[in-house]
Structure formats: structure tokens, C-alpha cells
Phi, psi and omega in degrees: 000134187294159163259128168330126165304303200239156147282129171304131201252152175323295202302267153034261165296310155331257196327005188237345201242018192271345176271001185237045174267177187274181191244189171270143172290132192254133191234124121224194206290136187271157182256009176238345163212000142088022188240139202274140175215112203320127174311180179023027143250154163335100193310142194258311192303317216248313169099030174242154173240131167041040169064028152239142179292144175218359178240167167230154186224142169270138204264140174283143174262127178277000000 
């Protein structure tokens, strides 16, 4: 099996792993309260899915 000729330098080994970073998330509009959310999940704000409630959520008390 071949071997590294040289040591892989910091700088470098970076510049190569700079390409597996996250992206930004893509958000939209929950269609029941209206709060930005990951597409295809469970609204975490309303506790609604595909326009049925499936969570009960609790409302923060001011």
C-alpha cells in the first residue's frame, strides 16, 4: 500500500475538510401559526403536522 511521501500540514488537511462543513438550514412557514420551521417536522411552537394536532404544547406563561 503506497505511503505519504511528506506530513499532511494543518493548513492544508483544513482546506480539504473545509468542504464537508454544514450548510444553512432551510425553513418554512408552519401553516398553522405561522413560525419558521424544518420542513416535514413536528411544529415544536403550535404541536401541529400535515394540519393535524399531534403534540400538546405548552403555552409559556408571561
Amino acid at each position: 500500500m503506497a505511503q505519504p511521501k511528506k506530513k499532511t500540514t494543518h493548513s492544508r488537511s483544513r482546506m480539504r475538510k473545509i468542504k464537508e462543513h454544514l450548510e444553512n438550514v432551510n425553513l418554512v412557514e408552519c401553516p398553522h401559526c405561522h413560525n419558521l420551521i424544518q420542513p416535514h417536522k413536528v411544529c415544536p411552537y403550535c404541536g401541529y403536522y400535515d394540519g393535524k394536532q399531534v403534540l400538546e404544547v405548552e403555552k409559556a406563561s408571561k
